[in-house]
C-alpha positions as CSV (number, residue, x, y, z in Angstrom):
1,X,-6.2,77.3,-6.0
2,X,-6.9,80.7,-8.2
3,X,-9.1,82.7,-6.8
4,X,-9.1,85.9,-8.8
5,X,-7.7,88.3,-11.9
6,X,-5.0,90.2,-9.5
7,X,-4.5,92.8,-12.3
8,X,-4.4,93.4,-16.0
9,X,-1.9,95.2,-17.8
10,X,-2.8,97.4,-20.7
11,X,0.4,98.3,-23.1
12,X,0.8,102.4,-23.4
13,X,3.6,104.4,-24.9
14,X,2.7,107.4,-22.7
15,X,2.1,106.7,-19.1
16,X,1.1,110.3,-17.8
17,X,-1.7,110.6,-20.7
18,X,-3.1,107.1,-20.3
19,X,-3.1,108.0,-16.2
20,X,-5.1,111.2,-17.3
21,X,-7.2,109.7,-19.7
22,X,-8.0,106.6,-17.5
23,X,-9.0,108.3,-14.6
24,X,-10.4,112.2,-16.1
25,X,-12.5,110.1,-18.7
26,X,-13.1,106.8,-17.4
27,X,-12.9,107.7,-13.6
28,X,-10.9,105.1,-12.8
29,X,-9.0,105.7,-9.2
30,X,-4.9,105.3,-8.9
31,X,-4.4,102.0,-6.6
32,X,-0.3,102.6,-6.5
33,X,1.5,104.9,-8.2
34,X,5.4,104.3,-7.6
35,X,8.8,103.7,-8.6
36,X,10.2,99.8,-9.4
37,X,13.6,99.9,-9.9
38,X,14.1,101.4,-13.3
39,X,10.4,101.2,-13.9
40,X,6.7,103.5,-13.0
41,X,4.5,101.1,-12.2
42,X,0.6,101.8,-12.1
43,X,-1.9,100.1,-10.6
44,X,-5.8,102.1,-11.2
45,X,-9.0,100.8,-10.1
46,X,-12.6,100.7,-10.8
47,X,-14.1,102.4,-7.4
48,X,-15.3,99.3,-5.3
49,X,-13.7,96.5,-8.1
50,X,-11.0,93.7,-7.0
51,X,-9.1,93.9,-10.3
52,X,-6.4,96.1,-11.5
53,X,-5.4,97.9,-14.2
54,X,-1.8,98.0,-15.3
55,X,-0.7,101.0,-17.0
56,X,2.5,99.2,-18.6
57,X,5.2,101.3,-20.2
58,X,5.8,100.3,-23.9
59,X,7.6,102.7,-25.6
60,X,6.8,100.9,-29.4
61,X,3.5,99.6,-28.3
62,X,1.5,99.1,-31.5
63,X,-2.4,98.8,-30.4
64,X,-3.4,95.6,-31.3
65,X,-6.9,95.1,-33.2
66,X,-9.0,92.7,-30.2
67,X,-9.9,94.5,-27.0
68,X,-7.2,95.0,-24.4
69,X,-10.3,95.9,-21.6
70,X,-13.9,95.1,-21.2
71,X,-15.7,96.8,-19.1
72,X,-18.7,95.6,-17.2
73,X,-22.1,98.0,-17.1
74,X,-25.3,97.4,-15.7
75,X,-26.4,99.6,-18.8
76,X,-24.3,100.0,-21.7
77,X,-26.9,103.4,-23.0
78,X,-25.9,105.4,-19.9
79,X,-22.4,104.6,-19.2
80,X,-22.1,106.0,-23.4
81,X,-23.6,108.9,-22.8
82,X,-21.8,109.5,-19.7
83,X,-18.4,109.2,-21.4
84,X,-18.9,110.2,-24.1
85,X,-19.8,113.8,-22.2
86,X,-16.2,113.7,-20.4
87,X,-14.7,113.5,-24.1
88,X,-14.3,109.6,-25.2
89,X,-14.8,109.0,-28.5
90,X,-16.3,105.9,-29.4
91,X,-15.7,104.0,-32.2
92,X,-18.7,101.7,-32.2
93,X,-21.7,103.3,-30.6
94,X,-24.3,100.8,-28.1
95,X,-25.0,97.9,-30.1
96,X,-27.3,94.8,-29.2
97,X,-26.0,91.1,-30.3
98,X,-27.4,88.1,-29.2
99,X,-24.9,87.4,-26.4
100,X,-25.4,91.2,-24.7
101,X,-24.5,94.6,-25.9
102,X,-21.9,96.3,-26.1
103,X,-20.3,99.8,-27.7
104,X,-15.9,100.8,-28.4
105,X,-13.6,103.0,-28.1
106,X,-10.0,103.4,-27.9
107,X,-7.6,105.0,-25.2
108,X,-5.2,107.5,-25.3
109,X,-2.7,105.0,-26.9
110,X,-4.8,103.4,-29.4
111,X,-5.5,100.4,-27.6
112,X,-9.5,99.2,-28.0
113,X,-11.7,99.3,-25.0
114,X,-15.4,98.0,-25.0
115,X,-18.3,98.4,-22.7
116,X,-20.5,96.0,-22.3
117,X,-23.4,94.2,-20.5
118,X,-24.3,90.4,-21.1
């Protein structure tokens, strides 16, 4: 029977600058950080969280126009302010919608990243 979301991966051309940005910026914390045959493979996570985040190497990754990540925050005000101080730039500041709220920004690849609470 599933029990849980082992890991997700998240497409980047550059593996060192997505490892700096995801863990400088969004204070992520590297899980595994090793050698797979040919391959790097990545594993960060969320201090305390059971999921993973899979820096996967994609040399053409094109970032696609949905979110690759949403991340969870008790308060979607603070956690903005808070990154946007260590230098993300957000492409949709805190907005309230009937299901939550939420605010976006995109990753040292391009890929889109939301916040969000509800």
């Amino acid at each position: 029977m599933l029990k849980r979301i082992k890991f997700q991966a998240v497409p980047v051309q550059d593996q060192d600058r997505a490892l700096a940005f995801y863990t400088t910026k969004l204070g992520l914390q590297v899980f595994t950080d090793q050698t797979v045959g040919p391959m790097r493979w990545i594993e960060l996570q969320i201090p305390g969280a059971e999921t993973l985040l899979v820096l996967h190497h994609r040399p053409e990754h094109e970032p696609a126009a949905l979110p690759a990540v949403s991340f969870h925050t008790e308060d979607v005000n603070a956690t903005y302010d808070e990154l946007q101080a260590r230098g993300v730039a957000f492409t949709q500041p805190p907005t309230k919608e009937h299901w939550g709220e939420y605010a976006a920004f995109k990753d040292s690849e391009g890929n889109l990243l939301m916040i969000s609470k509800g």
